[in-house]
C-alpha positions in Angstrom: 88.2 118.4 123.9 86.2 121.1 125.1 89.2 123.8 125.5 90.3 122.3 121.8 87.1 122.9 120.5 86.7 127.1 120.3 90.6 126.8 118.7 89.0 124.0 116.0 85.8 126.2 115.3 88.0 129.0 114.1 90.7 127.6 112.6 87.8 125.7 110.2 85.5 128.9 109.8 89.0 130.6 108.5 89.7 128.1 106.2 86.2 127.5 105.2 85.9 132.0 104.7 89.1 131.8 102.4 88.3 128.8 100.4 84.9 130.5 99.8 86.3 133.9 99.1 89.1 131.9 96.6 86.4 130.1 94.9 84.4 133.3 93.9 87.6 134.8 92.8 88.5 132.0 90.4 86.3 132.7 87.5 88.7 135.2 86.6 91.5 133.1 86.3 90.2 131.0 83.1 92.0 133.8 81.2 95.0 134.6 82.8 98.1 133.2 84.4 98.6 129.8 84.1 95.4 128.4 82.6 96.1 130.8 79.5 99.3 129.3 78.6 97.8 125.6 79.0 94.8 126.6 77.0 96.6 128.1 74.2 99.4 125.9 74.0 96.5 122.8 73.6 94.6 125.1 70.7 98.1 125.8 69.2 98.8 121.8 69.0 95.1 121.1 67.4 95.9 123.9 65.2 99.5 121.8 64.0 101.2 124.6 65.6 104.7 123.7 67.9 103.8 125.1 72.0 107.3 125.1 72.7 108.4 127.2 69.9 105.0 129.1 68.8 103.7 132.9 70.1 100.7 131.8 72.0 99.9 135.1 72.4 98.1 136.1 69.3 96.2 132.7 69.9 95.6 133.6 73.5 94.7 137.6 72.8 91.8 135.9 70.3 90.2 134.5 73.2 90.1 137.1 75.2 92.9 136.2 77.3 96.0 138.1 79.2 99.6 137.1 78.1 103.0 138.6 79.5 106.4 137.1 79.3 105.1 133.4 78.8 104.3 132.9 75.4 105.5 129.5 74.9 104.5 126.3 76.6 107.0 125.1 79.7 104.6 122.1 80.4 106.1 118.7 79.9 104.8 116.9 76.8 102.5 114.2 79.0 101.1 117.2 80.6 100.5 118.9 77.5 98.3 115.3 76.2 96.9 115.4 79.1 95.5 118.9 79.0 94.3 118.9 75.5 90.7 117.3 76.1 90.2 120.6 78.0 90.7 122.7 74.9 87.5 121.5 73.3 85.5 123.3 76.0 85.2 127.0 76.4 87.7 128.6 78.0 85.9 129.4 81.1 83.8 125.9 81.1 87.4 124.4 80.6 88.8 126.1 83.5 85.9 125.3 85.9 86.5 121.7 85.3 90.4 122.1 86.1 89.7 123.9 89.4 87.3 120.9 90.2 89.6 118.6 89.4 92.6 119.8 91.4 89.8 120.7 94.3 88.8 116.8 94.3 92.6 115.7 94.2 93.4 118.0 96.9 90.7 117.2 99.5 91.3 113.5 98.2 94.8 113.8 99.5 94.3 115.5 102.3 92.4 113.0 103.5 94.6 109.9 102.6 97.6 112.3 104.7 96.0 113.2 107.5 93.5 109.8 108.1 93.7 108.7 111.4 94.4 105.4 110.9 97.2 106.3 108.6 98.9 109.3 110.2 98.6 108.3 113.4 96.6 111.2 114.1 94.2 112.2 116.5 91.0 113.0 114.9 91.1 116.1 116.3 94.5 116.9 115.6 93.6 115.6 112.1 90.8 118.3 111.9 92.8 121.0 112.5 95.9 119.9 110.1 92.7 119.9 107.4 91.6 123.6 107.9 95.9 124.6 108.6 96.5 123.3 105.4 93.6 124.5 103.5 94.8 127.9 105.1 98.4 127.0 103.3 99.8 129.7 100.7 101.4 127.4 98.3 97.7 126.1 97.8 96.2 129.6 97.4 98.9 130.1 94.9 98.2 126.9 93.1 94.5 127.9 92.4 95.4 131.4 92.0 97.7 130.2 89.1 95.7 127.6 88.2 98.6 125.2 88.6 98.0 121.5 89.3 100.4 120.7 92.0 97.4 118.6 94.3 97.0 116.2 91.6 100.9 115.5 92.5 100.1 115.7 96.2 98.0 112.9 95.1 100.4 110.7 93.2 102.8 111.2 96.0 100.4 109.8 98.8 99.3 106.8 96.5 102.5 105.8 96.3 102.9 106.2 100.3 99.9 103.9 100.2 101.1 101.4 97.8 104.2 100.8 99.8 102.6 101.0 103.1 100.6 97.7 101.3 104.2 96.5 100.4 102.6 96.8 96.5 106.0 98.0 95.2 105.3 98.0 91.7 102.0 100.2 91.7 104.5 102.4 93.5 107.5 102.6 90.7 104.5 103.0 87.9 102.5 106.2 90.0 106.1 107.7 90.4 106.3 107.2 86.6 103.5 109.3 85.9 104.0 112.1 88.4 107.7 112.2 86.6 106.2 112.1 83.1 103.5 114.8 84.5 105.5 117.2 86.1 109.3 116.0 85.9 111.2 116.5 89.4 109.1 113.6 91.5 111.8 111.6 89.4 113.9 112.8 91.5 111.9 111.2 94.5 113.7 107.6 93.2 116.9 109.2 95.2 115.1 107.6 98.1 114.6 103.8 96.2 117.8 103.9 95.1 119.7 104.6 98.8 117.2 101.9 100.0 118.3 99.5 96.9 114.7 99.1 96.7 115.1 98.1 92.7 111.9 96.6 91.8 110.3 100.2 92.1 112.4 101.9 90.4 112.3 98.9 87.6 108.8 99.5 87.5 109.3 103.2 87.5 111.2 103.0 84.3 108.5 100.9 82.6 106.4 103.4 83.4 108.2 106.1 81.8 108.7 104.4 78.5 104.7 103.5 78.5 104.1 106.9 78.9 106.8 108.5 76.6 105.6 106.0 73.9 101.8 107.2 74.6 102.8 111.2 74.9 105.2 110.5 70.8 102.2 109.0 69.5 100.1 111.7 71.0 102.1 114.8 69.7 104.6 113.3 67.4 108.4 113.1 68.2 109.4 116.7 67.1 107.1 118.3 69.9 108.4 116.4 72.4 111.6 117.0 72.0 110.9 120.6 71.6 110.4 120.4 75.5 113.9 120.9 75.7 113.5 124.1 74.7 110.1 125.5 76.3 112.3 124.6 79.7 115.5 126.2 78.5 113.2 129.3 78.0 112.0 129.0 81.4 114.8 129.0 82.9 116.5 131.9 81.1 113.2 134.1 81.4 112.1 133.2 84.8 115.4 132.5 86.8 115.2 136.7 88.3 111.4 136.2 89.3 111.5 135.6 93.3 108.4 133.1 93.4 111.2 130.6 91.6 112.0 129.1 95.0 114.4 126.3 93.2 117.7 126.2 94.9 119.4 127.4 91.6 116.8 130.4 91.2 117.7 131.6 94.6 121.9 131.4 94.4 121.5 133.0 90.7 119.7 136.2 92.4 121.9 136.6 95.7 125.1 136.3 93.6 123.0 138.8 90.6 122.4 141.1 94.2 126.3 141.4 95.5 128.1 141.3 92.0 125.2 142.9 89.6 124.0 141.4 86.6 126.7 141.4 84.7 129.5 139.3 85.8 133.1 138.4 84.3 133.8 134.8 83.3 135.7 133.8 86.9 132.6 134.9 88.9 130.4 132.7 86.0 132.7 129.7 87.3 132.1 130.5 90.8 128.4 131.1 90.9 128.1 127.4 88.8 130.1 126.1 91.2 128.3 127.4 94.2 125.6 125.9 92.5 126.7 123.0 92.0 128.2 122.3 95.4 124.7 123.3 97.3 122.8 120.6 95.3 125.2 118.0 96.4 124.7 119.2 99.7 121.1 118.8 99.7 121.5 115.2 98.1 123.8 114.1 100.2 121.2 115.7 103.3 118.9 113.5 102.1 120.8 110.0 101.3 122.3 110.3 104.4 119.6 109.8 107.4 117.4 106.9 104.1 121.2 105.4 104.2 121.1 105.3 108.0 117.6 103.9 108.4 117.3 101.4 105.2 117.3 98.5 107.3 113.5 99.4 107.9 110.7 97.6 107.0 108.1 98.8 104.6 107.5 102.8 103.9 110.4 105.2 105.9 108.1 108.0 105.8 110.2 110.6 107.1 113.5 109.8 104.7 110.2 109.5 101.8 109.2 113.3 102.8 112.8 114.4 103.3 113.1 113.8 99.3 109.8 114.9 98.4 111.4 118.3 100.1 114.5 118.0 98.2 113.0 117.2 95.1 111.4 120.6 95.5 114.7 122.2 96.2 116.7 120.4 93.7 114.4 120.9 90.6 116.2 123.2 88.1 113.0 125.7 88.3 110.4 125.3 91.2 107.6 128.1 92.2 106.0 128.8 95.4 102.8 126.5 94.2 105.4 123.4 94.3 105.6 124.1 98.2 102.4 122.1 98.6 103.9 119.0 98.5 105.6 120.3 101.9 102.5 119.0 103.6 103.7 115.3 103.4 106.8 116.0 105.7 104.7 118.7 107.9 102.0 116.1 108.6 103.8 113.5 110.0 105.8 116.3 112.0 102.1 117.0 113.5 101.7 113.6 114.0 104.9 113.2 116.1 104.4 116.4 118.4 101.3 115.6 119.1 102.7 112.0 120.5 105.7 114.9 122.1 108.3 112.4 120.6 109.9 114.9 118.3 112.8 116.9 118.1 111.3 120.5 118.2 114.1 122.2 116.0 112.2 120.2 112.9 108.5 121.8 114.3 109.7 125.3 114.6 111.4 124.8 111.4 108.3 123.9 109.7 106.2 126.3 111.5 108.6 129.2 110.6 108.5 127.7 106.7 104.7 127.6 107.0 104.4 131.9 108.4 107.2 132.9 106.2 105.8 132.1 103.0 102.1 133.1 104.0 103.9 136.3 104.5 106.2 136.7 101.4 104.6 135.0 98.5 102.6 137.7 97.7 105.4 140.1 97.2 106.2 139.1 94.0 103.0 141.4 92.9 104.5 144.1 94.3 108.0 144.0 92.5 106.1 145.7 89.4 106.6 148.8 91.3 109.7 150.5 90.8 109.4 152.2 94.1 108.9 149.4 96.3 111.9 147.3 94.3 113.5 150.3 94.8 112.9 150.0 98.8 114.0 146.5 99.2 111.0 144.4 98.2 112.8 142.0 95.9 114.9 141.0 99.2 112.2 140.4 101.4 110.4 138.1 98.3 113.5 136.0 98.5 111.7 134.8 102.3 109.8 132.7 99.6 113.1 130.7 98.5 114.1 130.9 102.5 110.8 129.1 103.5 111.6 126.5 101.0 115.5 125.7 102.7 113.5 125.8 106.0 110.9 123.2 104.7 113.9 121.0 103.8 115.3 121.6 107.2 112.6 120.1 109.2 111.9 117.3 107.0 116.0 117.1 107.3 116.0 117.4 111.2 112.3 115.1 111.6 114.7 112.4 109.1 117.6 112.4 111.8 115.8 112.6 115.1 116.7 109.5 117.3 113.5 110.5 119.6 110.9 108.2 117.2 113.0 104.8 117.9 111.2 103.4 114.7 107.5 104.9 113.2 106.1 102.4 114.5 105.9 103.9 117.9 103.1 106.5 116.8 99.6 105.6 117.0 98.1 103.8 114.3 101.8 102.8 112.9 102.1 99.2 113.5 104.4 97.3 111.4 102.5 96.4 108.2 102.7 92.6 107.4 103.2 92.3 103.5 101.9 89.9 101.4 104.8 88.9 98.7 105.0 91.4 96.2 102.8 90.5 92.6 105.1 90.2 89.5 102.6 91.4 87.6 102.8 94.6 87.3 99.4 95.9 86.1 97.7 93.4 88.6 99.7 94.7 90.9 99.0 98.8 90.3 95.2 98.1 90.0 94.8 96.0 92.5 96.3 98.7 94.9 93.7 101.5 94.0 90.9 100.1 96.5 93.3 100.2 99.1 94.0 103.9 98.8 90.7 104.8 99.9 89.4 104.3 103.7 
């Protein structure tokens, strides 16, 4: 401990320096990037305005705030509900309260990840995983942006919980409202469905028609379905922008940097079949090692953080903030080097992830330089979309490593003895939050 302890000290003081020098830098950010856009888009719905379809920026410009290219909401409709109890506070009183909140899920979280108890952890191994992942530049980018990726972070570990508790159904109905909320943790029910785990992705689909009936009465029928549009907009405006680390994003740019922006209908074909092609790659990456191991009891947390990785990857348009979720996979990486039962292609991998985009993401800021684009600067910002890949590679290679016989084998990992599951399902979902918390 006492040769650990100097490393500890200044990994924490670090952290603790650049969470302090974040937080005074915040302020600022209750009228720009992203918080604008979710403020307006709530004041243009009170005022029986469309977000989706509406200029936010003359709303926006009247309080004072910066708009660029995104002038229309991209948020899903639950998430535009959700947000509009914000819009009857100031703008900056509004945006304190956000940073709080994502703070509070965050450090919730982190704590739920990286408990002993849970993780397998050593405390001080658990310590230092804290102040690494405070240090973590998809989580400066989420407060930066104001984004609310830790309140996903959260869902996602509840629902490790819930099945780690063998409480099935509070799982389906939290990945129900992390879909509704931000719309690729759907794509988490890959893992269910290799499993034929059913009941939680019954569960899941109650969920979604709860909330999709809650978010039409909310905003009425037309604005929701306007969605379709605010993403389509998205995607056409934002596909060239480098932070868009989605696997798409990142084949539509290489194939924009060999052939040039304008390509004839045969290299269209090709590029949507490239496309294509990769995704089923990185699904069949990830049903592969959950087919392999479904015979195990209870939560497979390495298959479960392989497909929080690809959800990331797969998701039609996915920014460096979404990269935070990487810390589900990485932890339990920790925890198995620390125990040195690992296969140390998927540490390096996610060491090398974790540099690379501390060391790219910013470069996005720079591209508004014509010089610097010019000198190569939008190919080294692509290192953002190749610490993503390299993310999914060691959640891949940690999935398929035979040296963890079963996860059991760690610390703190015994096999959890399950009670039989509750059929009802709100009994079920509130009678799992105690349990989340130590």
């Amino acid at each position: 401990m006492v040769t650990w302890l100097p490393v500890l000290l200044t990994i924490w003081w670090l952290a603790i320096l650049h969470t302090l020098i974040l937080a005074v830098n915040l302020p600022q950010r209750a009228y720009r990037y992203d918080f604008n856009v979710f403020y307006a888009s709530a004041i243009a719905f009170r005022h029986g305005l469309n977000p989706y379809t509406a200029d936010l920026m003359p709303i926006g410009q009247s309080l004072g705030m910066r708009f660029g290219s995104l002038i229309h909401s991209v948020d899903t409709p639950t998430a535009l509900l959700f947000f509009i109890p914000f819009s009857f506070a100031s703008p900056m009183k509004a945006h304190l309260i956000w940073s709080m909140l994502n703070a509070a899920a965050l450090l919730i979280a982190l704590i739920l990840l990286s408990r002993p108890k849970y993780s397998g952890l050593s405390i001080r191994m658990a310590l230092a995983i804290g102040a690494i992942a405070l240090l973590y530049a998809p989580i400066t980018d989420n407060f930066i942006f104001s984004q609310r990726q830790p309140l996903i972070l959260l869902l996602l570990v509840l629902i490790m919980r819930s099945l780690d508790k063998g409480q099935e159904a509070a799982a389906g109905l939290l990945l129900a409202l992390a879909g509704a909320y931000r719309a690729f943790p759907v794509l988490i029910a890959g893992y269910f469905a290799v499993r034929r785990q059913w009941r939680p992705l019954i569960f899941m689909g109650v969920g979604l028609v709860i909330l999709g009936a809650v978010t039409i009465a909310g905003l009425g029928l037309t604005v929701c379905l306007s969605y379709v549009q605010g993403m389509r907009f998205a995607m056409t405006t934002f596909t060239f922008d480098p932070a868009d680390v989605a696997l798409r994003g990142f084949l539509i740019r290489l194939y924009s940097y060999v052939f040039g922006l304008r390509m004839d209908g045969h290299l269209e074909v090709l590029q949507r079949i490239t496309i294509v092609s990769a995704q089923i790659i990185i699904v069949a990456l990830a049903a592969w090692p959950t087919y392999q191991r479904r015979q195990q009891a209870g939560l497979d947390r390495r298959a479960f953080g392989l497909w929080v990785a690809a959800a990331i990857v797969l998701s039609p348009l996915s920014w460096i903030h979404y990269m935070l979720l990487l810390l589900i996979p990485f932890v339990e990486i920790g925890s198995a080097a620390e125990s040195q039962k690992y296969d140390p292609r998927a540490l390096w991998a996610a060491i090398v992830s974790y540099v690379l985009i501390a060391m790219t993401y910013r470069l996005r800021e720079d591209l508004v330089d014509p010089i610097r684009w010019a000198h190569g600067v939008r190919y080294l910002a692509e290192g953002s979309s190749v610490a993503l890949l390299l993310g999914f590679l060691a959640a891949y290679w940690f999935a398929v490593d035979t040296t963890l016989t079963a996860d059991a084998e760690k610390p703190g990992h015994a096999p959890p003895v399950f009670a039989p599951p509750d059929r009802t399902p709100l009994k079920s979902f509130f009678s799992a939050l105690p349990s989340f918390f130590p």
